[in-house]
C-alpha positions in Angstrom: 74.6 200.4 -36.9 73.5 202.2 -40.1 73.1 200.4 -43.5 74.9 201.6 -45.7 73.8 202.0 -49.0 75.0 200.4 -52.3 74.8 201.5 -55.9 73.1 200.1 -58.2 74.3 197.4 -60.3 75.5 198.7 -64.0 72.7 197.0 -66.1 74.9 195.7 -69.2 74.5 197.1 -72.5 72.4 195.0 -75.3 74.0 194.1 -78.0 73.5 196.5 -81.1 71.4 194.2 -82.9 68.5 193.8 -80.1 68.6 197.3 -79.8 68.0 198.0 -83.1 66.3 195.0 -84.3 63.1 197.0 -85.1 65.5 199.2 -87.6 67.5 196.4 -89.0 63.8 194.3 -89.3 62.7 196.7 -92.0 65.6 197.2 -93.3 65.7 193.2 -94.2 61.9 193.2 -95.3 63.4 195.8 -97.5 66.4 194.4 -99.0 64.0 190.8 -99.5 61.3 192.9 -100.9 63.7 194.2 -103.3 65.6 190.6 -104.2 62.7 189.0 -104.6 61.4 191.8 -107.5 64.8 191.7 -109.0 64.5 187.7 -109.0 60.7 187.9 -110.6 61.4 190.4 -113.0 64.7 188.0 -113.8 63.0 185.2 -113.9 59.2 185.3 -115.3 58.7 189.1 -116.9 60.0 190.5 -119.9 61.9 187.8 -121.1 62.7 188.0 -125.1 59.6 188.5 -127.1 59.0 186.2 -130.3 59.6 188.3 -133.7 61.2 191.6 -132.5 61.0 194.1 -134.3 64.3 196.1 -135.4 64.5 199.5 -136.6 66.8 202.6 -137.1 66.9 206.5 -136.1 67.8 208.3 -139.6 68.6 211.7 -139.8 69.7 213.6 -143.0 71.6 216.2 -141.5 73.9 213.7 -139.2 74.6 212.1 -142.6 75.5 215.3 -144.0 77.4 216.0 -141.5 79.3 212.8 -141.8 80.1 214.1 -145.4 78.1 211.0 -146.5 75.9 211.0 -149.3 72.7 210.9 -146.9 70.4 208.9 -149.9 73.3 206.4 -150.7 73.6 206.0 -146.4 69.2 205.5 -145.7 69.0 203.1 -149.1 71.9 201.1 -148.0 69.7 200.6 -144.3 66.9 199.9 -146.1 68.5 197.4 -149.0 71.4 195.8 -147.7 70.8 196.2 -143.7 67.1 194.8 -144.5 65.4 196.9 -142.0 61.9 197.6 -141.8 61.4 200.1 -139.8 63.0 204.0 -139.3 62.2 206.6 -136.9 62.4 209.9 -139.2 62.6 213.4 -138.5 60.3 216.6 -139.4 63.2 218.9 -138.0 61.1 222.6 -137.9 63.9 224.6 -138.9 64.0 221.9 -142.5 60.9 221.7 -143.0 59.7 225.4 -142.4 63.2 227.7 -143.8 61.4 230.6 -144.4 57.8 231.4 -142.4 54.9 229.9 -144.5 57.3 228.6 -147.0 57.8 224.7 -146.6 60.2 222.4 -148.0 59.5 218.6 -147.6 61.4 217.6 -150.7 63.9 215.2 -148.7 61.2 213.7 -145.8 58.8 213.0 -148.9 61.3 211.5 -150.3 62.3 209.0 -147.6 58.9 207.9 -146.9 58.3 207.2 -150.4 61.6 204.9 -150.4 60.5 202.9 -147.2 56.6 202.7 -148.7 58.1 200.7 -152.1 59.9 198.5 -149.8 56.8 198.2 -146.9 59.1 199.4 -144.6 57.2 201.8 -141.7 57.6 205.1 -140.3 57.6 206.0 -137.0 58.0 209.9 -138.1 59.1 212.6 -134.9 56.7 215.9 -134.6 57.2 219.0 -132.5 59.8 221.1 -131.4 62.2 219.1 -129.9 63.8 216.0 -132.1 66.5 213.5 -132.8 70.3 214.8 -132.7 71.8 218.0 -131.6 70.7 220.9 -130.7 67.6 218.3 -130.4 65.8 221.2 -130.6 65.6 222.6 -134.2 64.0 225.7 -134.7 64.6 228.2 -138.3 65.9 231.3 -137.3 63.2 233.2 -138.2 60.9 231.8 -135.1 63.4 233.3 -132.8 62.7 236.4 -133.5 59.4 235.5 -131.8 58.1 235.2 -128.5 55.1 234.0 -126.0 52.0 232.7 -128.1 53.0 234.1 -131.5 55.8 231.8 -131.2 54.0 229.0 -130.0 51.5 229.2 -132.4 54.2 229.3 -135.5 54.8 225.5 -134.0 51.4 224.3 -133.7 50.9 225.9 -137.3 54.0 223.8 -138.7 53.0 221.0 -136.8 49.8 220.7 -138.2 51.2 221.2 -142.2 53.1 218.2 -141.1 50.7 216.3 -139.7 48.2 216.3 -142.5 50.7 215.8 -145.0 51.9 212.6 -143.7 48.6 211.3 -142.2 47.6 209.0 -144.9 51.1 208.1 -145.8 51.3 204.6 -146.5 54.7 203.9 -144.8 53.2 205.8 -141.8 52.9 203.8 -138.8 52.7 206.3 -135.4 54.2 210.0 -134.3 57.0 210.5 -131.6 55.7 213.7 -129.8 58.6 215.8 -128.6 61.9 213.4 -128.1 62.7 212.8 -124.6 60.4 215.9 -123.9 61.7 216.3 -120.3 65.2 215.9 -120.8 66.7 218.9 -118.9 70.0 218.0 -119.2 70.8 217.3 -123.2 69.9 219.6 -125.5 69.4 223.5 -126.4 65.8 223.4 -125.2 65.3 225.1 -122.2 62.8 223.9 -119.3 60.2 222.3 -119.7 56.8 223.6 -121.0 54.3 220.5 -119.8 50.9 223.1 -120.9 52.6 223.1 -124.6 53.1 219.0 -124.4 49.2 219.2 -123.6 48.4 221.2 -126.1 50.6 219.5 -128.7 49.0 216.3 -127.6 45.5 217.2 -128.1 46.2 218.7 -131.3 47.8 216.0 -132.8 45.4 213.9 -131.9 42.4 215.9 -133.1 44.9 216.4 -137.0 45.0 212.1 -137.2 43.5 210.3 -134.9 44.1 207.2 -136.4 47.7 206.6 -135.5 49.3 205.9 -132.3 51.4 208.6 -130.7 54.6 207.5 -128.8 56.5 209.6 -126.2 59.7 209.3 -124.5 61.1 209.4 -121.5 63.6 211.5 -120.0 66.8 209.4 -121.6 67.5 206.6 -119.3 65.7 208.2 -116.1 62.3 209.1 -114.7 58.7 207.9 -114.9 56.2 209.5 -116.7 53.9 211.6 -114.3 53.2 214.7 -115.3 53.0 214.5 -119.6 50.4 213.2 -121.6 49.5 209.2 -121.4 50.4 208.8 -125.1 49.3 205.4 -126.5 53.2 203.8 -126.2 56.2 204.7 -124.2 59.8 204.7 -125.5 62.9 204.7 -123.3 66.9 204.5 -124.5 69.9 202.5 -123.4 73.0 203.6 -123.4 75.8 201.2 -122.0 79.5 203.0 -122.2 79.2 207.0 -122.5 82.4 209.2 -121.6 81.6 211.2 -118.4 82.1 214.7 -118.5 80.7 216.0 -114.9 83.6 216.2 -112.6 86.4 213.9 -114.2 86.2 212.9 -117.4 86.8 208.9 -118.1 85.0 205.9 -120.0 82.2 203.9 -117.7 79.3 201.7 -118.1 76.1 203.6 -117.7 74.8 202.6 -114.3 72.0 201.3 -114.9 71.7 197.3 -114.7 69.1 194.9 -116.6 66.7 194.5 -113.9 66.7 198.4 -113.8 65.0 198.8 -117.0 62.8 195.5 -116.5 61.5 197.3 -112.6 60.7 200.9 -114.9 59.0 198.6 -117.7 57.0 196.9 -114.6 56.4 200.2 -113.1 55.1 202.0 -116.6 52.8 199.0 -117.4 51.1 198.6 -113.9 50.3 202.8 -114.1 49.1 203.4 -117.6 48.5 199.5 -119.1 50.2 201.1 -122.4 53.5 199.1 -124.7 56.7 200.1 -124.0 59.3 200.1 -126.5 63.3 200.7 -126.8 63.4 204.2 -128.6 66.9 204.5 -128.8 69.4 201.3 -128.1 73.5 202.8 -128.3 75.0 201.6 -131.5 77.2 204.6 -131.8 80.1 205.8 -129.9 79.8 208.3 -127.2 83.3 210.0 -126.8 84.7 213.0 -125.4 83.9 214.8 -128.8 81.9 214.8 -132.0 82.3 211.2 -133.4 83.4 212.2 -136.9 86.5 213.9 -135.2 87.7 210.5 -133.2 90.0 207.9 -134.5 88.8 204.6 -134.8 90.8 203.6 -131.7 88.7 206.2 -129.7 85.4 205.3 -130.9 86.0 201.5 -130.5 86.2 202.5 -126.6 82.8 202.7 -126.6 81.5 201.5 -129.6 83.4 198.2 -131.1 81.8 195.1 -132.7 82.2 193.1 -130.0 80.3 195.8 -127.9 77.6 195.7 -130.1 76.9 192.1 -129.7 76.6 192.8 -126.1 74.1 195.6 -126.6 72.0 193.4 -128.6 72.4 191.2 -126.6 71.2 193.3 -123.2 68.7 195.0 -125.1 67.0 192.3 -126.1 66.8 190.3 -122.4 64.9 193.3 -121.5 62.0 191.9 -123.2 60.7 194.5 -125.1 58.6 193.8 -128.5 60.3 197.1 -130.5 64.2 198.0 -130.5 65.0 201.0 -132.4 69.0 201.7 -133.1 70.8 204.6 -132.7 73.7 205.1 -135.3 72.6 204.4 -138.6 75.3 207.2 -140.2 78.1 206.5 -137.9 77.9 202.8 -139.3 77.9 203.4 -143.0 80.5 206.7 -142.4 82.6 203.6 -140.9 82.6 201.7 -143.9 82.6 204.4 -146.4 85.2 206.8 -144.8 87.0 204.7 -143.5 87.1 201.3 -145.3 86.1 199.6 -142.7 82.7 197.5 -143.1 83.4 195.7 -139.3 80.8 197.8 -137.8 78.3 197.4 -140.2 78.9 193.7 -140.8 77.9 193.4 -137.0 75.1 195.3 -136.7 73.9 193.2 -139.8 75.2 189.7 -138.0 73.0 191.1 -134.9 69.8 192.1 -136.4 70.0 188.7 -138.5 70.4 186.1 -135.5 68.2 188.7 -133.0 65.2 187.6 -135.4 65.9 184.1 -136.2 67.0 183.4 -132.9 63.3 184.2 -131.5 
């Protein structure tokens, strides 16, 4: 009698988990490796700082532009908001109207106003600076090209530099605002062999004061610029989105977010790290001085100020710089209404005697 022969019995299928486990292990040494930085970076780094420091971006042409009297607007900031310390701008196309003729009536000025009042100056240098178009060039530099151009900067640069080099209210240089931003601005790419240059150079007209560069707005690590002797980053918290549909939304970009890039900075160049530009302004779906005050409280209302200060400050920085010293006073000026600028004030007053 022949055997017959049987098939072979269906081994049954391991459950998804032992079959991945190997997958799923690193993926949990991930996820814990990740908890565990949030939870430190939470819990033990960059909690607030004792005595921060408060300042203000001021520019003279977004006061204008507010119709404000831009003198009343920076002495009010300086005398009634009590702050000590502005970021100031040496806009090109200001400073330099007409090639090798230079105007530095307003700047000088505004650094002789903080001086009297020991107030200091963290004054922006280069080509690309504070507020729209960030970058500010005269007319008459666009008629020029390659290294005749680039040497008409280095040669304004340079006025600048040793004009306000042994100012007293002088404290550092901010090289280039948010030199790699690609996406804000009427800048172009790019040029990291000029950001070299620029460095050396300014550093070789004063080397005696610090030079701070920014980052990329809220993203990006600093790899392929210059180590400048600080960092400076912004926060922005509600901005009205205009790629694909347009709507109101918190910036994604949670607290231990900007403690983990803080980490990240420190442990690569060892250098301090301060909050260049914190939102106190609206961001809206248009120029602020066309929005009601209805649409600008949608992202910019008292209450929401307190929260930025607030988030800011639990990020543990020693330096907070504000962004919206115009919009305030055009608030209470234009409008009447001193809400905004009573907060701000409120904020800046319990920030410091809170720590």
């Amino acid at each position: 009698m022949s055997r017959q022969s049987h098939p072979a019995k269906a081994q049954p299928r391991r459950p998804f988990i032992i079959r991945h486990r190997k997958i799923l292990l690193i993926l949990l040494g991930i996820f814990i490796g990740i908890s565990a930085t949030i939870y430190l970076l939470n819990t033990f780094a960059f909690q607030p700082v004792k005595d921060p420091v408060f300042g203000v971006t001021f520019s003279r042409e977004r006061s204008e532009e507010f119709g404000l009297d831009w003198k009343a607007n920076f002495l009010a900031l300086l005398d009634d908001m009590k702050l000590k310390h502005f970021r100031l701008m040496s806009y090109w196309d200001a400073g330099e109207p007409s090639q090798g003729q230079f105007d530095f009536g307003d700047l000088d000025w505004m650094m002789t106003q903080a001086a009297k009042r020991g107030a200091t100056v963290s004054l922006s240098i280069g080509l690309r600076q504070p507020r729209w178009p960030e970058c500010h060039q005269p007319d008459w530099a666009r008629q020029l090209a390659g290294n005749a151009w680039k040497q008409a900067l280095y040669a304004y640069m340079e006025v600048v530099a040793k004009r306000y080099r042994s100012n007293p209210a002088l404290e550092s240089w901010q090289l280039e605002n948010e030199a790699v931003n690609t996406w804000f601005g009427e800048c172009g790419a790019p040029d990291y062999q000029r950001l070299h240059e620029e460095f050396g150079l300014l550093k070789q007209w004063d080397p005696k004061h610090p030079i701070i560069m920014s980052l990329s707005d809220e993203h990006g690590l600093p790899i392929f610029t210059p180590v400048p002797d600080e960092y400076g980053f912004s926060v922005y918290r509600i901005v009205y989105n205009t790629f694909g549909p347009h709507f109101y939304t918190y910036y994604p970009a949670p607290l231990w977010y900007h403690r983990l890039r803080a980490a990240i900075i420190t442990l690569m160049y060892h250098k301090p790290i301060i909050i260049h530009e914190l939102q106190m302004e609206p961001w809206g779906p248009e120029d602020t001085k066309n929005l009601s005050i209805a649409e600008q409280n949608k992202s910019m209302s008292a209450q929401q100020i307190d929260g930025n200060f607030t988030f800011a400050e639990k990020i543990g920085l020693q330096k907070i710089d504000l962004w919206g010293g115009e919009w305030w006073y055009w608030r209470k000026v234009h409008f009447g209404d001193d809400s905004i600028w009573n907060a701000v004030k409120a904020a800046i007053k319990t920030g410091e005697s809170r720590h």
